[in-house]
C-alpha positions in Angstrom: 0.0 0.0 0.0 2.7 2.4 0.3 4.0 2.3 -2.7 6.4 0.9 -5.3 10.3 0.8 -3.4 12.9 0.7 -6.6 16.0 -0.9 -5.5 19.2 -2.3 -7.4 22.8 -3.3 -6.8 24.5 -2.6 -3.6 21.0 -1.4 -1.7 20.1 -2.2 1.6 15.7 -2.5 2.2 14.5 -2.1 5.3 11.1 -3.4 5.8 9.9 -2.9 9.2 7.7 -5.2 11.3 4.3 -5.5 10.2 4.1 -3.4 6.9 2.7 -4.6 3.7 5.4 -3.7 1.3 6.3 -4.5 -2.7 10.0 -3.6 -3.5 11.1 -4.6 -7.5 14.6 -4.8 -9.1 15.1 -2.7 -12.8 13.0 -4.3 -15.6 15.3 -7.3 -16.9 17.2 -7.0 -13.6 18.6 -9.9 -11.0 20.2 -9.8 -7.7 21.6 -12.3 -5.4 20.1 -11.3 -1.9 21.3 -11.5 1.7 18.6 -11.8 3.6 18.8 -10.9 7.8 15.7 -11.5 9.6 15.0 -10.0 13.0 12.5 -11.1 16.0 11.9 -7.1 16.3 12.7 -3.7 14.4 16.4 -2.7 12.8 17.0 0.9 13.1 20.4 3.5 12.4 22.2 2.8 15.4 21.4 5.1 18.5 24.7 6.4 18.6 24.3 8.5 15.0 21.0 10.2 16.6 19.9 13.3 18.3 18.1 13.3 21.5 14.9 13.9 18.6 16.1 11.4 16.4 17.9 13.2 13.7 21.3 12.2 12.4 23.9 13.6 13.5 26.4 15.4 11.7 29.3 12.6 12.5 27.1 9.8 11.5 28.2 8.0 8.7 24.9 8.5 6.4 21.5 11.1 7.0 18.5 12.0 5.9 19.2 12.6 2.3 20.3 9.1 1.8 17.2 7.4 2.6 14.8 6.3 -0.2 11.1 5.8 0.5 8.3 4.0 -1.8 7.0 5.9 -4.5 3.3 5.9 -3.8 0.6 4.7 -3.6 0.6 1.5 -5.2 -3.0 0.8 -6.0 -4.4 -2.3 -7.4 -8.1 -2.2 -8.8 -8.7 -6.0 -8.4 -12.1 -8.0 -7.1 -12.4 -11.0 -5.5 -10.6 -12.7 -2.5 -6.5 -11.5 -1.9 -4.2 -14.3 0.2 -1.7 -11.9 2.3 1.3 -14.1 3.9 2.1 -12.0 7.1 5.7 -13.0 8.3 6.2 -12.9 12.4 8.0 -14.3 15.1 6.3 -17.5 14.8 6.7 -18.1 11.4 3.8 -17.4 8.6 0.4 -16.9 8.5 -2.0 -16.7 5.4 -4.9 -14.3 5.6 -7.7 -13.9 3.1 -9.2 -11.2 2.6 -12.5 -10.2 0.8 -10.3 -7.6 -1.7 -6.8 -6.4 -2.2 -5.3 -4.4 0.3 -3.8 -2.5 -2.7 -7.0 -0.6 -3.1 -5.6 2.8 -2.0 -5.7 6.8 -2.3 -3.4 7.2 0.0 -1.5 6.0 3.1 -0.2 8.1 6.3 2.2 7.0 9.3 5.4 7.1 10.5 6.6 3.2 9.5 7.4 2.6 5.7 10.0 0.2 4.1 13.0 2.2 2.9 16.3 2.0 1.1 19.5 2.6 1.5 22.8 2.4 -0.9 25.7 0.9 0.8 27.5 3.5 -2.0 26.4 6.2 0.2 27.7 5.4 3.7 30.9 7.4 4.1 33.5 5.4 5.8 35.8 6.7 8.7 39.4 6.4 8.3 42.4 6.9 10.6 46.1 7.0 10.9 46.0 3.8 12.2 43.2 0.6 11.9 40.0 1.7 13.2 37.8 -0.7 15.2 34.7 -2.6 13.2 32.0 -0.8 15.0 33.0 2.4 12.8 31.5 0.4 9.9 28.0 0.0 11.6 25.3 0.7 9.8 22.6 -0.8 11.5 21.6 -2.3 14.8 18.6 -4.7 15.4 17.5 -6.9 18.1 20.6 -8.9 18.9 23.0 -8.0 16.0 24.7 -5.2 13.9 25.3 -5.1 10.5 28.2 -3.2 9.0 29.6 -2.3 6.1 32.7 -2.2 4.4 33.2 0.1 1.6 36.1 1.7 -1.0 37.8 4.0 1.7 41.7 5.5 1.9 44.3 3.2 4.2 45.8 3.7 7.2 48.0 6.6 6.4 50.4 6.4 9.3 53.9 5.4 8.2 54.0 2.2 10.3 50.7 1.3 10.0 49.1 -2.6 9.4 46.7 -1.8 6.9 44.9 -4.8 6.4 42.8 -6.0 9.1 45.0 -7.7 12.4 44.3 -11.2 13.3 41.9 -11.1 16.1 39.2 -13.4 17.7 35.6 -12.2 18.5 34.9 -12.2 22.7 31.1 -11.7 22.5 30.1 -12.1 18.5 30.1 -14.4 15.4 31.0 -13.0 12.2 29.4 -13.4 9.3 30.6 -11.2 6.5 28.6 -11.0 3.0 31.8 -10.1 -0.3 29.4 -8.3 -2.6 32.1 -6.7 -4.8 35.5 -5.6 -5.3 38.9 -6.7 -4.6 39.3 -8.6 -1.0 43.1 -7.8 -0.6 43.2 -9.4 2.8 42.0 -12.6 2.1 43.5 -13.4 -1.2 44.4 -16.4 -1.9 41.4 -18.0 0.8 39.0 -19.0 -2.3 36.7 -15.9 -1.2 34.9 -13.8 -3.7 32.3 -12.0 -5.1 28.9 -13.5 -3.5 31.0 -15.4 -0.7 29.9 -16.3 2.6 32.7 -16.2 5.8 31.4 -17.5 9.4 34.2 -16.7 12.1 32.7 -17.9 15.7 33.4 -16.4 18.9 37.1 -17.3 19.8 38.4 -18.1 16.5 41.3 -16.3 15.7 41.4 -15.1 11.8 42.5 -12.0 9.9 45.0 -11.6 6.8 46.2 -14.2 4.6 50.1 -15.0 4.5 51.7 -12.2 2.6 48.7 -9.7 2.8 50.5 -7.5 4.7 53.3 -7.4 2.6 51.1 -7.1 -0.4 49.4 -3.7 1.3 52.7 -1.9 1.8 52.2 0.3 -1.1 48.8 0.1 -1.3 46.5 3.7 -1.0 43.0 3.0 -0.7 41.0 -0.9 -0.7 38.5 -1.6 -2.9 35.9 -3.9 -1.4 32.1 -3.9 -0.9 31.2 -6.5 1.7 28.5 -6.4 4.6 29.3 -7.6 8.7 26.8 -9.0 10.3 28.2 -9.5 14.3 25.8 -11.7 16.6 25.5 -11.5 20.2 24.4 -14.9 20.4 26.1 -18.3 18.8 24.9 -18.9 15.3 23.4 -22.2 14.4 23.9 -23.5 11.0 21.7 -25.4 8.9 22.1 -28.4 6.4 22.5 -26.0 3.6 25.4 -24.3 4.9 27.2 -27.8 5.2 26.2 -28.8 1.7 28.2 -25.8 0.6 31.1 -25.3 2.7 34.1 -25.5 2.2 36.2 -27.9 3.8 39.6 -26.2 3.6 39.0 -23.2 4.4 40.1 -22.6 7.9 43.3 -23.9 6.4 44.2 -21.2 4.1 45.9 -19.0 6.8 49.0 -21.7 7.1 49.6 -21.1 3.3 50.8 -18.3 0.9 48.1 -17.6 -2.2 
């Protein structure tokens, strides 16, 4: 009822709890999705609001970067409509006696929106900055952050790439959308990869990645973080496509 939400490569869509939405990819188009599903609402994290709920001038992406539906979307149709509602207990069909399409206009405060990962600004330092400076959003539970094309650490004696380091209270999941992965060449990971680094297993750069980000200026990856606060369970698909060497791939040189 709100509308139709146009989204495309590299965009985050929020749909919030309980909203009947209808978001569609360019005519012709295809994208390979990560999907994160929350038991409650994913929001900008506090920390980039106001006391009234405006971004602030540090955070990392405002106002102007957010993408509503363009609306209404009305749907002149008779007869009985099935609406699949998703919720913490799974799905439920309703049926109702017409669509719920049939519009002039809507009013609220909730709507599905987008967001480009292209337009989060990164922070950079002289020397690594910590992963919650990539946080884009917070939800019930979890974070999601996002990695994008940023400058290096420009201080002469700085360790560019990412140190090896083991999560205390947090899986790691992290989504390789695009670019070059300079850090973990050589690990089989690329574009449309999945990583899953538990809580207390020590990873970071390949063998030689260090050496190999001496001269480097700037990275150029596009990958999404998502950290847990609570241990991951993995079902059979993820066994059926894992891959069996790869915790490996740190004792070796690409």
């Amino acid at each position: 009822m709100f509308g139709t939400l146009p989204v495309g490569p590299g965009d985050y869509v929020v749909v919030p709890t309980g909203t009947t939405h209808r978001w569609v990819v360019p005519d012709g188009g295809r994208l390979d999705l990560l999907v994160v599903e929350a038991s409650g609402h994913v929001r900008p994290p506090q920390r980039y609001l106001s006391q009234t709920g405006q971004f602030l001038e540090t955070a990392p992406y405002c106002e102007r970067d957010l993408r509503g539906p363009d609306g209404p979307f009305v749907v002149d149709a008779s007869g009985e409509v099935d609406v699949l509602v998703r919720h913490r207990g799974g799905m439920t069909r309703y049926t109702l006696p017409a669509s719920p399409f049939d519009v002039v206009a809507w009013d609220g405060h909730l709507w599905p929106w987008a967001l480009s990962i292209h337009d989060f600004e990164p922070l950079v330092g002289r020397i690594h900055q910590p992963p919650h400076v990539h946080q884009t959003f917070e939800g019930p539970g979890f974070v999601v952050c996002s990695f994008v094309p940023r400058p290096y650490d420009f201080h002469p004696d700085a360790v560019k790439v990412p140190y090896h380091h083991s999560n205390v209270d947090s899986d790691e999941v992290i989504f390789y959308s695009d670019g070059d992965f300079m850090s973990r060449a050589g690990a089989g990971i690329g574009v449309g990869s999945l990583s899953l680094h538990p809580g207390g297993f020590v990873h970071g750069p390949q063998p030689g990645s260090v050496e190999r980000a001496a001269d480097a200026t700037h990275t150029e990856e596009v990958a999404v973080m998502i950290d847990t606060f609570r241990p991951l369970l993995l079902g059979p698909a993820a066994g059926d496509v894992a891959d069996p060497d790869y915790p490996w791939t740190w004792s070796r040189q690409p």
